[in-house]
N, C-alpha and C positions, 0 to 999 in steps of 0.2 A: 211891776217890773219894767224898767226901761233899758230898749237893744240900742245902744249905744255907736256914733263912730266917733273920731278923732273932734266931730265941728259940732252938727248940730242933732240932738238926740232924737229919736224917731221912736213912735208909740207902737203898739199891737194891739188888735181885737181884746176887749177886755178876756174871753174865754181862754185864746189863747197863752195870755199874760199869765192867769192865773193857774194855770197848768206848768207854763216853767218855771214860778216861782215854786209850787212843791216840788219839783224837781232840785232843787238848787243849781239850776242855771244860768250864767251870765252870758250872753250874748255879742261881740262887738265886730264888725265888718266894718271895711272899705265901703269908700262911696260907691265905688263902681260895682258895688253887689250889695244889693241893698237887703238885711238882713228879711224883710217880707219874702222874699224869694224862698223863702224855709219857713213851711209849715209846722203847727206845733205839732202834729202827724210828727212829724220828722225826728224831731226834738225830743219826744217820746219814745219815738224806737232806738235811737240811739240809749237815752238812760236807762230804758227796759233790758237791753241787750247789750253782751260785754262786748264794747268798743275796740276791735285791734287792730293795734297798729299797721304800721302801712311802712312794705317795705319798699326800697328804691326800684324804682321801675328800669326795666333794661332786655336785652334778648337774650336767647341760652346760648352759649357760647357755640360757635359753627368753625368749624375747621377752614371751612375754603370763604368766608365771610370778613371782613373789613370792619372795627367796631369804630363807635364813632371817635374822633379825636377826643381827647382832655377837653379842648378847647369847645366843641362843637357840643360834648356833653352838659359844659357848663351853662354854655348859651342857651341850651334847650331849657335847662331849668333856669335860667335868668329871666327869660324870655315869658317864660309862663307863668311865673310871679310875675312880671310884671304886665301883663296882658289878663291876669286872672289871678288878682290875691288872693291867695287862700283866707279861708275864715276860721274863726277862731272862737272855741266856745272854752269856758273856766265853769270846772264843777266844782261848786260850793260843799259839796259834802266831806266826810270826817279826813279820807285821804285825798286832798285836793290834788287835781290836774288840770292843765290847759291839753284841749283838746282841737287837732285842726285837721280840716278836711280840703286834701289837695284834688280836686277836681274830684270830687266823689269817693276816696277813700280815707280813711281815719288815722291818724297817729296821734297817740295819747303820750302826755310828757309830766310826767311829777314835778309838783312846784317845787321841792326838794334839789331834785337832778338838775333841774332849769337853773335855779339858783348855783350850784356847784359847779356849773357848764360854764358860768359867764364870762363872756370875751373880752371885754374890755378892759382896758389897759391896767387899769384897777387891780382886777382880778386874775388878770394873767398878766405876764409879764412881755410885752411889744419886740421885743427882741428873741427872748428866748421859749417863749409860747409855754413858760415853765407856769404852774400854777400860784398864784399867789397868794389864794385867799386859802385859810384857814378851814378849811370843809367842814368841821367838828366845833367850832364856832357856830355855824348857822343851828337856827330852833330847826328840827327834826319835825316842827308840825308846821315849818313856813307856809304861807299863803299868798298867793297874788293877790297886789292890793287895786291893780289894773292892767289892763292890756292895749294895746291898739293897733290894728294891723295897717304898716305900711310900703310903698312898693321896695322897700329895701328888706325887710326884714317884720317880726314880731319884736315891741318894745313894749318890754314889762316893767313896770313901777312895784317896787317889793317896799314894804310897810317899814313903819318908823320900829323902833328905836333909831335902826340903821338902813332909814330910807337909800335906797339905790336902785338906779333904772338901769336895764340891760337892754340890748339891741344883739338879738339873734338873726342871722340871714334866713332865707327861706333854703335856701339851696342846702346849707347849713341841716337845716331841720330835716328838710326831707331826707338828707342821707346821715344823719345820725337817730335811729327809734332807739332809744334805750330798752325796748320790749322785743327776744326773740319771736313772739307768737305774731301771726297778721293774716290778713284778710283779704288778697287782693281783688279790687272790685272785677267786675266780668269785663271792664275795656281795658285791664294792665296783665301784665306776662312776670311771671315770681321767675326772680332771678335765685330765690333761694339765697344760699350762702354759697355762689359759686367764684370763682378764682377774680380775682382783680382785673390780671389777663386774659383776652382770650383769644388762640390757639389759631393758627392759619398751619396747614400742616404741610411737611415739605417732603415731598418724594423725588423717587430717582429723578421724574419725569420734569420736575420743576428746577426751575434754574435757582443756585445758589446764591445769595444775595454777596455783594461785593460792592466795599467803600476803601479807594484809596486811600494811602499813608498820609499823603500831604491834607486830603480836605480835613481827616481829621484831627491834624495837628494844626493847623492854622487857623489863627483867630484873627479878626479883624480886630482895627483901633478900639471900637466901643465893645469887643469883646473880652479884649485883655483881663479885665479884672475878674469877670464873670466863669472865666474859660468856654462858654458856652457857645460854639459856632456850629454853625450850621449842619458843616460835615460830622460834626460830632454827636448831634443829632441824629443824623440818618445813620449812623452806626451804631448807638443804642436802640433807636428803633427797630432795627434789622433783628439784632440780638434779643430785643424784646416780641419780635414779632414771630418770627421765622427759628429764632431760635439758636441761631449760629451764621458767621459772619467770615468773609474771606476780607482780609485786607492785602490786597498789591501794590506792589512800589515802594513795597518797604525796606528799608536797607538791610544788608544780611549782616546785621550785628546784631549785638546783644544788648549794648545800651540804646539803640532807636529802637529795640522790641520794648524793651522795662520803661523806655517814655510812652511808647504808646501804650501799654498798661495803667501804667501808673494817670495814664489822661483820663479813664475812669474812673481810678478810686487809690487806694490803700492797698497793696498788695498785703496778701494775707500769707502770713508763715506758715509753715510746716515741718515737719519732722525731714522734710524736704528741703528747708529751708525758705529765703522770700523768694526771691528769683532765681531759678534754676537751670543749669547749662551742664546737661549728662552726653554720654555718649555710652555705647553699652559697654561693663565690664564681665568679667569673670566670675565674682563673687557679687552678686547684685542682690539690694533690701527690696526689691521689689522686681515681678517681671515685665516689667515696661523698661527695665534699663539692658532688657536680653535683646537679640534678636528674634527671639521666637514672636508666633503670631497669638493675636489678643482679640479673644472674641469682643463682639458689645456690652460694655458695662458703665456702669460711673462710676466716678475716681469718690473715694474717702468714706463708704461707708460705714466705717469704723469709725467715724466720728458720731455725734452727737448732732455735732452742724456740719454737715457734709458743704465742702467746698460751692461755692455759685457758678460763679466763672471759670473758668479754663482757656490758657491761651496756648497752644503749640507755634513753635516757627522752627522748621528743619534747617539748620543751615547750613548743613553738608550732608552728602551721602555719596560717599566715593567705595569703587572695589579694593578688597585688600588685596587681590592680585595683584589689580594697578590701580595705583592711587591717583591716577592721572585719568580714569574712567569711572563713570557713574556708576555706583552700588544698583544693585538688581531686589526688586520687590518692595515692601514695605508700604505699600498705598495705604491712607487709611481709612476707614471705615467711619459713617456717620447713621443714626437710627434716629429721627422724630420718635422718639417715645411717648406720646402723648399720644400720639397720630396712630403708633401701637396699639396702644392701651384701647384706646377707643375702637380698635377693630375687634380686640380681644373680647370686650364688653359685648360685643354686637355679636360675635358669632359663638363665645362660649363665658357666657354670663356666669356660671357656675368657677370657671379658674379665675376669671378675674375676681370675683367675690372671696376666691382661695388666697390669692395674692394681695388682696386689700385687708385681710383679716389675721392672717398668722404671721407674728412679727419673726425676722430671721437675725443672728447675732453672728454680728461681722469682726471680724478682727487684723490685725496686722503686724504680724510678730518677728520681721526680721529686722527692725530699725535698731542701729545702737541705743538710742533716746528709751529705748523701753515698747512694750506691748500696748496697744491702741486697740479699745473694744467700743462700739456702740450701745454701752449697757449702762452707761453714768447715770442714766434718769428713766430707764426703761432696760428693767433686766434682764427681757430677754431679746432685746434688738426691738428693729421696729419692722413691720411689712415692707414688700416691694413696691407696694402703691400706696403713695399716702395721702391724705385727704386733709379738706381741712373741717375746720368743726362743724362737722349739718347740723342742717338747721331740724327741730324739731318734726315737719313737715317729710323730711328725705330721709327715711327707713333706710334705706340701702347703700355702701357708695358706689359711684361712677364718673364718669368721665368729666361731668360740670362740675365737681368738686375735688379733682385731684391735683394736685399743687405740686407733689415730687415724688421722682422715681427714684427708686435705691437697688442696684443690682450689678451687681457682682459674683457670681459665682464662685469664683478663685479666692473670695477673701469670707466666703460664706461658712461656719463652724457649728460645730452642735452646741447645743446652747446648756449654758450650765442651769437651769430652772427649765421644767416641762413647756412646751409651745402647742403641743395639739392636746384636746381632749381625748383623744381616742384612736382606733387604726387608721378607722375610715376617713379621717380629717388628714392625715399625716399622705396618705396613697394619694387625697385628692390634692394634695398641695405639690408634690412632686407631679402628677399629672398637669396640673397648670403650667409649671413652672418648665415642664419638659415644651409642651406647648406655645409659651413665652418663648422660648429660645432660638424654639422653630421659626416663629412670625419674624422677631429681632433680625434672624440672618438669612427672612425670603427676600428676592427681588423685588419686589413688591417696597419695602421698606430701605433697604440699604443701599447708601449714597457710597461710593467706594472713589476715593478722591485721592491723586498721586501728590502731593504735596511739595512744595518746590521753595526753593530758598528764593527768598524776598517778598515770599507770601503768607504769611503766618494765618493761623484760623482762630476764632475764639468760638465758646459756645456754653451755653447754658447746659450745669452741668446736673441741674435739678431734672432738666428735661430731653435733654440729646444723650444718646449713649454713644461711645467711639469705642474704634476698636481699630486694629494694623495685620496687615499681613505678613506672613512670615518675611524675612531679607536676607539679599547676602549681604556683606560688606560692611563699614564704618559708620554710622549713622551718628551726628551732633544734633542737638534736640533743645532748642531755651523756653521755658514757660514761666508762668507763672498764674496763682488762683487770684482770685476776689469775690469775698465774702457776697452771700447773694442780698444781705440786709445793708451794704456799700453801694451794690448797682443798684437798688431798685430806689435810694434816696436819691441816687443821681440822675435818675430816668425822671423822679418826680422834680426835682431841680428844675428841668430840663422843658417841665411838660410831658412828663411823656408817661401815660395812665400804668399803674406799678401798683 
């Protein structure tokens, strides 16, 4: 058997040779790692034991911690390929794979999947990154017909009839494993299957992030076509960061609120309609158009896909004594839920396991449009905490894998199909939840903010919960949602990790 690079071939100790040839082994490194550096030792343990995959390397998500940029993450793994090519071995046996080891850990890749993955322009389409190729086409016993690792990427040569070579990046590889299960070696940290984002948490004591109106509607010359300016930048990452965002200097109307919405994304309709401009009445579809007060919760659980975004902008609030003096009360209220949850975990592991487990069915039965229940795809609602898929490895959930909070009280109904096994499930979930509500509206948590015409607020509505205090007087109100599967393309647009 001969270990192969790109130039010129290089032999092995006969003994060795003949040990990876029963193996069905093929061998091929870069110059700058010269396959002898791997003993057939090595070579052997690998085929003797099942090889897993190797997930992306990263830190556990830290509330008061800074992760690295888009940018800076990329580099780090640009950087490392190319200072240290990963190597690349192809098992010859009946299920064939290309297997690589990034600095001492493994991800194994079916030639199958490789073949169905490939980027080029061929097979995907350069524009719309739509797939091109045929998947059901290719032999289901495909095999690499060679490899060779270079500082841009793995380039495979796949066999005739319909010879075609692909170029996969490294960076590429390492963050896509097609294999849930993995192994991380003893010098990498298992991010698991934790949030995309992660979490800086915002308390009373911390200052509220704030981007004026103008930075983030104005775009320079070379920005025009892109809409992508700077200021618009640092106000998704705020939103993305921290969670929730004051903008000032913004005119007290209603159409410079709906442009700067809409400088996001798509404003998303509702039963609400797109853009909305209430003030409270008498007969109102919901109590947010009363004056009474509204504990913390998030808007639209009675959806399926709960609202993302949320913008408020006050743009009056006068006495009806006299209308020529400011309305009295109505501050409103903001909770890091996340920041919550994560306390909850820490000091009573048992309600948050209540709250992440027993789904609650939400509804919304005063609109003309018709009744709105969260049961489309899930009958009986879903939990207050929700997570995203663990990974095999994470028994439990917590706070590194929760993605959205659903909670609302006021729009919370008994569910038409059973929810708890039993008493005891049923007592401990009301216990929780009494407990949640507590935490929601201690000091500790709640940002209680007077809100003022020409300052509108947005906030992540998967993760902040708001709420208002009782008022007297007239209160005008414009908002509008945006889909959270809208903002977070635009955050990626943008750079900005989502």
């Amino acid at each position: 058997m001969k270990l192969r690079t790109s130039t010129t071939p290089l032999r092995v100790p006969h003994k060795a040779r003949s040990r990876c040839d029963v193996q069905g082994f093929r061998y091929f490194a870069s110059q700058a790692q010269t396959p002898l550096q791997r003993s057939s030792r090595d070579l052997t343990a690998r085929r003797s034991t099942s090889v897993q995959p190797y997930a992306p390397r990263g830190i556990h998500p830290s509330w008061r911690r800074s992760p690295l940029s888009p940018s800076q993450s990329q580099s780090r793994h640009l950087s490392s390929a190319m200072s240290s090519t990963p190597r690349a071995l192809v098992n010859d046996m009946a299920n064939q794979e290309v297997l690589i080891d990034f600095n001492g850990t493994a991800m194994r890749y079916p030639s199958f999947w490789l073949r169905d993955h490939c980027p080029c322009a061929e097979c995907q389409h350069p524009s719309t990154h739509q797939r091109q190729l045929d998947t059901f086409t290719i032999d289901p016993e495909i095999k690499v017909s060679n490899i060779e690792t270079t500082p841009d990427g793995l380039q495979i040569t796949w066999p005739a009839p319909a010879q075609h070579t692909s170029l996969y990046s490294w960076s590429w590889l390492e963050t896509h494993p097609p294999f849930t299960q993995f192994k991380p070696s003893s010098n990498t940290t298992s991010r698991g299957n934790t949030p995309s984002r992660r979490w800086t948490a915002t308390t009373p004591s911390d200052p509220v992030p704030r981007v004026p109106y103008e930075a983030i509607m104005s775009t320079s010359s070379d920005e025009t076509t892109t809409g992508s300016g700077a200021g618009l930048k640092s106000f998704l990452s705020a939103i993305h960061t921290s969670g929730l965002c004051f903008i000032p200097s913004t005119p007290s109307d209603p159409s410079a609120t709906q442009s700067l919405i809409e400088r996001i994304s798509h404003i998303r309709a509702t039963h609400y309609g797109g853009f909305w401009d209430f003030t409270s009445e008498v007969n109102p579809i919901d109590t947010a158009y009363t004056n009474d007060p509204l504990p913390p919760h998030t808007d639209t659980t009675y959806f399926t896909d709960p609202a993302g975004l949320q913008l408020f902008h006050l743009l009056s609030h006068t006495s009806l004594a006299n209308p020529t003096e400011p309305g009295q009360g109505g501050e409103s209220t903001f909770v890091d839920g996340f920041a919550a949850a994560s306390y909850l975990y820490t000091h009573h592991p048992q309600h948050y396991r209540s709250l992440a487990t027993y789904p609650v069915t939400s509804a919304a039965l005063g609109a003309p449009e018709g009744s709105f229940f969260n049961t489309a795809s899930s009958l009986q609602g879903y939990p207050v905490l929700n997570h995203s898929s663990p990974n095999p490895s994470i028994t439990s959930p917590s706070p590194s894998t929760l993605v959205q909070i659903r909670w609302n009280n006021l729009d919370r109904m008994a569910p038409s199909t059973p929810s708890f096994p039993n008493h005891t499930a049923l007592k401990n979930w009301y216990a929780a939840a009494r407990e949640w509500a507590r935490i929601l509206e201690s000091p500790e948590f709640l940002i209680t903010v007077k809100l003022q015409p020409g300052e509108p607020v947005i906030f992540d509505n998967w993760r902040v919960l708001h709420g208002r205090l009782g008022f007297e007087g007239k209160r005008r109100v414009c908002g509008a949602y945006v889909g959270m599967d809208d903002f977070r393309a635009r955050c990626r647009s943008l750079g900005i990790e989502a």
